[in-house]
Structures are given as structure tokens and as C-alpha cells.
C-alpha angles and dihedrals in degrees: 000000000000099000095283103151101011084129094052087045087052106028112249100218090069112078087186087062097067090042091056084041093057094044089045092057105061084041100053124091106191114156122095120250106269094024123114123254110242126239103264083211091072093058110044101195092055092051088048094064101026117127098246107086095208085063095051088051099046088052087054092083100056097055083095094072093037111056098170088071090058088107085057093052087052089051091053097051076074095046121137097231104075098219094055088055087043095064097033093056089047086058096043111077087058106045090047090056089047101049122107123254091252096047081048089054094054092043101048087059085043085048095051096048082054108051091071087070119095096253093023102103094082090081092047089042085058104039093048088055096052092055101042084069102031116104125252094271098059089059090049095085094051086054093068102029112128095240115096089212093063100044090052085053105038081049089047096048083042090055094046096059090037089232096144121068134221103276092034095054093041091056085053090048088044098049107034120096099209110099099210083054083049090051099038100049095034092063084036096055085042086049091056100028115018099162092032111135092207095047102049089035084060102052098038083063104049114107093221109092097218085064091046099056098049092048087054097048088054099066088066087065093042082052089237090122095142089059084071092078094089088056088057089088103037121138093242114075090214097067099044078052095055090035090058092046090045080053083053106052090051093053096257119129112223102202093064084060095047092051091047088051089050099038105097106050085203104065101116075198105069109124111258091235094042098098098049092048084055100048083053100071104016139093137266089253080063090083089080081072107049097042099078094042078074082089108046119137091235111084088213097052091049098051087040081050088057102043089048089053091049083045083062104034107254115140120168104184091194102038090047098039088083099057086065082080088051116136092222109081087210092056096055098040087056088048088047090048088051094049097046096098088051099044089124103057092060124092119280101208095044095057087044090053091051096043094056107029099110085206084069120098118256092248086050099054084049108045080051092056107050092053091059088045085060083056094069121196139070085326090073093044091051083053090047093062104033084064103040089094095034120126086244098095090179083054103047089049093056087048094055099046093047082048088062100041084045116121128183126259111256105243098342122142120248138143106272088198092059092044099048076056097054083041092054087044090060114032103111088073083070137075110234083250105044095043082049080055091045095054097039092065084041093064095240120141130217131028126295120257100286101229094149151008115314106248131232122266112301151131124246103244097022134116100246098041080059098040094047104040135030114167117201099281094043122108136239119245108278093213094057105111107236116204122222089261123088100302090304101147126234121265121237132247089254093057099039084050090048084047088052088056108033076059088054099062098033088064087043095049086045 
């Protein structure tokens, strides 16, 4: 046991691993009463992060023969106790140079994390050094490393020493799915190659809408504006806008194409996000021309058609109420989010009816209840528990979660015998406490019905009311991690790393 594994233990790709590694060491107490302590020099990587800093220095020395506890050395550039830090950041620079383009790879992302602590900018400083002089090759490995921090740094360093030219960096800007990579080589491939064909054509492919837009707004300075009309109709609002201002630039006005796009309500063939792109830069009298396309045959032409109506501000609660029942779910969620602001001016009943009709589609039982959530009152609250047992499981979740965080209107006017009933329905979501409270700031009198043990101190909706009291109804948090046993959760980092050391000793004390 010299250290040998410990990435694999770890797992070498994660730079927050060896931080928490070098934290859990000095936290774990893992030898039995009665048991010797080991001698922290016959396991490195334990020396490396002990809390006695002579220990940590004296362990320095042996990194050389253990490459694997490189990443510890890094951590202790940025170690309180200056002549440990003395001595790490002397060993650095060399073993830096010397290390392998995978270990590179791993230390660069290490290096990074720990640059944002007080005394952590030695390890950047050097590695940026390193790399400032390195040739084009050494960089090659951080280009296609799967953190996104690295990346951003390896592209930046690239760009700054303008070793990667126009098509290369445009197929970066293109590919990579981090949107900061996308900004920073697409400016950097116009800047090298602005008219280039196979610069602009790149970029105007690529699916990620930074790249797009850039390509778009390219065509302007290549003078092909007119070659901008496809994008009019992209999905991402950024490029139909730079599309519109490349038209303009060439002398063409956008909204007569749009209108003519939007004009027969019967072309199977009208781009999905045409309506919305019209409605972006139309007129209210605009609306004539939306209306009809309601009733497109595209699912995604009607619930653009409705987005682009809401866009101009023309809401027509009749004449939208009915695409509530729509069998495109995107249809109806863009007809819930117009109606939002007029949620209380629909009928009541009728929500209640969709929301609850287990014949209704799923999106339709949604998109009902969150209108009447945006009701408030006690009217929420009436949805809510008339949910809470539906066949919709999604759905009661999200009821009983919205019955814990519900508070009552101030001075509004509602039944307090009805809702002393919604209240009884759902009081095993409460603590005793917290539903005594909750009555209480309702204005009704007397105790709940007392079915079970009064609860601690607590607040409906908040963290601690969840975290203190479930009654039988109530519903784990959907954000505990639940392992593939039966229902055993899943330990943390911190404690697999304290595992991994606690087995350590253990095999030394043996």
C-alpha cells in the first residue's frame, strides 16, 4: 500500500475527489480503540494530506516515485503552512513538465478548482506557463477533455497564440456543447476568416444556437445577405433575430416575408416557427393573421401561432379556452401560459373538471391545474386535494407539494367550513403543529382532528416541516438519491472517500 490506485480508487477524471480526499483525511478516524495508528510514511498519500505539516513536507519528496500522487503535490502548493507550499511549489514546475498528456489532462481540471482558493494561483501560473511555451501538440489533449473548464481554458490559451486556424476553430465552435467554447472560437474563426465559405457554412450548421448566430451574422460581412432568409424561421429566437438584422442590412424587409409565409392557413408547408418569427417583429394588426393558423393542422404551427398572438397581445379568452382540449401537448402548454394572467376569469368548474377527469390527457390535467394554481386561494388549494389521490402520480406529487408550501388569501372571502373540510383532507401532510399554525392564519377556530402524534415546531412548505414530519400520505424528497436496492440511498463522495481510507489503514494496521 504506497498509494498505487488511489485514481482508480478515486476516480482520476474528478478534480473535486481529491479535494474531498485531502479534506477527509485529516477528518477520518478510522482506527479501533486499542489499535495502533499507522505510520502515515508507509502510505504516501496519507502523509501528503496529514495534519501535521512536517509530515506533509517530508512526504513531498517522495511524489517523484509515485506519480499517481501528483494531484496531492498540486493541492499543497495551496497549503496553509507556508513551508509546505514552499517546497510544493519548488517540485511543481518538473513534475508538471514531466507529466504525461493524460495525467495533464486530469491536473489541468485539479489546477483550475483550485485556483478559486486564496493561495491557489501558483498551480495555474505554472501550468499556464508550461503551456505558453509548449508546442501545439501538448495543448491537443485539453481540447477534447470532457470538462468544460478545461476546455474553456486549453481554447482560450489556443486562441491566444492563434494556433488553431479558421475551419479548425469553427468545427470546435460548431461541436462543443459548452456555450462560452461556442462564443470564444466562433469570433475567433470570423476573425481569421470572416468570408470564408467553410467558415460561415460551419457554423450555420451547427445545432447549437451560439454558433448559429454568429454564422448568420457573418453573411452580412461576406455581402450574402440574401442567403439569411432560411434562418427566418429558425427554432432559437436569437438567430431569426440576427437573420432579420443581416435582411436589413441588405435592404430587404423581413415582415413582408413573414406574412407571406403566414398568409394561407392551408399550406401544410408553413414553417413550424414562422408564426412566431412574424409575430416578432409584426403589428398588432398581425393578429388577423395568426388567428386562423389556431387551427393548423401542425401542432407545432398552432402552439407557435399562439405564442406569437400572446407575443402581440392578442388574447381571445373564448376563442383560446378550447385549445386547452388540444392533442398536442405543446399546443395546449402555450395556450395555459397565455392564459395565465387571466386565470381567474375562466371557469372554475370547468378547470376543475379537466384537471381531474381521468379520461383527459396528462398535458391536459396539467395545463388545468396550473391555471387554477395561478387562482390562488382557496381555489388552489380545492384543485390540490382533489388530486392528491388521482391516478396522475406526477400530478399528486406536485399537489402535495404545492398543499405544504399553501398559504391563506389575505382577506379574501371563502367558506370556512369548506375549507375546515380541504384542510381535514389533507391534514396528514402536516405536522399537528404546523396544520394548528395553519389554521390559526386561516381564521379558523378550534384543533384539527387529532389522528396522530402532534409534530415538532415547523412550517408547512418548509424544509424542516418536510424534513421533521411525513405523515403517511406525504412524499419523499424527490431529490433524495435512491440506490438499486430496496429504496437504500446512495452514499455520498465524502463518505466513499472516508470508506477508501478507513480501508487504507485498515490493510496497513493488518
Amino acid at each position: 500500500m504506497h498509494g498505487a490506485g488511489i485514481k482508480e480508487a478515486l476516480g482520476a477524471a474528478d478534480p473535486d475527489a481529491w479535494l474531498e480526499f485531502d479534506e477527509e483525511v485529516r477528518v477520518v478516524r478510522p482506527n479501533e480503540p486499542g489499535r495502533r495508528s499507522p505510520d502515515p510514511a508507509r502510505v504516501p498519500a496519507l502523509a501528503l494530506c496529514h495534519r501535521d505539516g512536517r509530515v506533509r513536507e517530508a512526504a513531498l519528496e517522495r511524489v517523484a516515485d509515485h506519480p499517481d500522487l501528483l494531484p496531492l503535490l498540486v493541492i499543497r502548493t495551496a497549503d496553509w503552512a507556508e513551508p509546505v507550499r514552499a517546497r510544493a511549489r519548488g517540485l511543481l514546475p518538473g513534475l508538471l513538465a514531466a507529466a504525461g498528456p493524460e495525467s495533464l489532462v486530469q491536473l489541468t481540471a485539479l489546477v483550475l478548482r483550485l485556483s478559486r482558493r486564496e493561495r491557489g494561483g501558483f498551480a495555474l501560473e505554472s501550468l499556464t506557463a508550461l503551456l505558453r511555451s509548449a508546442g501545439p501538440a501538448r495543448l491537443e489533449p485539453l481540447l477534447a477533455s470532457p470538462d468544460r473548464r478545461t476546455r474553456r481554458f486549453a481554447y482560450g490559451l489556443a486562441v491566444e497564440r492563434g494556433l488553431l486556424p479558421a475551419d479548425r476553430l469553427a468545427r470546435a465552435a460548431a461541436e462543443d456543447d459548452d456555450a462560452v467554447v461556442q462564443r470564444l472560437c466562433a469570433e475567433a474563426a470570423l476573425r481569421s476568416g470572416p468570408t470564408r465559405d467553410d467558415v460561415i457554412l460551419a457554423l450555420v450548421r451547427s445545432r447549437h444556437p451560439a454558433a448559429r448566430s454568429a454564422g448568420v451574422t457573418a453573411l452580412r460581412r461576406a455581402g450574402r445577405h440574401d442567403e439569411a432568409r432560411p434562418y427566418l424561421t429558425d427554432r432559437s429566437g436569437l438567430v431569426r433575430a440576427c437573420a432579420r438584422y443581416v435582411l436589413r442590412q441588405g435592404g430587404i424587409e423581413p415582415l413582408p416575408l413573414y406574412r407571406a409565409l403566414c398568409a394561407d392557413p392551408a399550406d401544410h408547408g408553413i414553417p413550424a416557427w414562422a408564426p412566431l418569427g412574424l409575430a416578432e417583429c409584426g403589428e398588432a394588426a398581425d393578429a388577423a393573421l395568426l388567428w386562423p393558423l389556431t387551427g393548423h393542422p401542425v401542432p407545432s404551427v398552432r402552439a407557435r401561432a399562439v405564442a406569437g398572438l400572446r407575443l402581440l397581445g392578442r388574447v381571445d379568452l373564448d376563442r383560446l379556452r378550447p385549445l386547452l382540449d388540444d392533442p398536442a401537448p405543446a399546443v395546449t402548454r402555450e395556450t395555459a401560459t397565455t392564459l395565465l394572467p387571466w386565470a381567474g376569469r375562466l371557469p372554475e368548474d370547468r378547470l376543475l373538471n379537466r384537471a381531474t377527469d381521468d379520461r383527459s390527457p396528462a398535458h391536459t390535467r396539467r395545463a388545468a391545474f396550473r391555471l387554477l394554481r395561478a387562482r390562488g386561494g382557496v381555489a388552489e388549494l380545492r384543485a390540490a386535494v382533489a388530486l392528491l389521490d388521482g391516478p396522475d402520480r406526477a400530478l399528486a406529487t406536485l399537489a402535495r407539494s404545492l398543499i405544504q408550501q399553501w398559504e391563506p388569501p389575505v382577506g379574501g372571502h371563502h367558506d370556512p367550513a369548506e375549507l375546515d373540510a380541504l384542510l381535514d383532507r389533507c391534514a396528514h401532510l402536516f405536522s399537528g403543529y404546523a396544520l394548528l399554525r395553519l389554521r390559526s392564519r386561516a381564521g379558523l377556530s378550534g384543533r384539527p382532528r387529532a389522528d396522530g402524534e402532534p409534530g415538532t415546531a415547523g412550517e408547512p412548505g418548509t424544509a424542516r416541516e418536510a424534513a421533521v414530519v411525513r405523515g403517511p400520505g406525504a412524499v419523499a424528497d424527490p431529490g433524495a438519491a435512491v440506490g438499486p436496492g430496496a429504496g437504500s440511498p446512495v452514499p455520498s463522495r465524502s463518505s466513499r472517500v472516508g470508506a477508501i481510507i478507513r480501508a487504507w489503514v485498515k490493510r496497513t494496521n493488518a
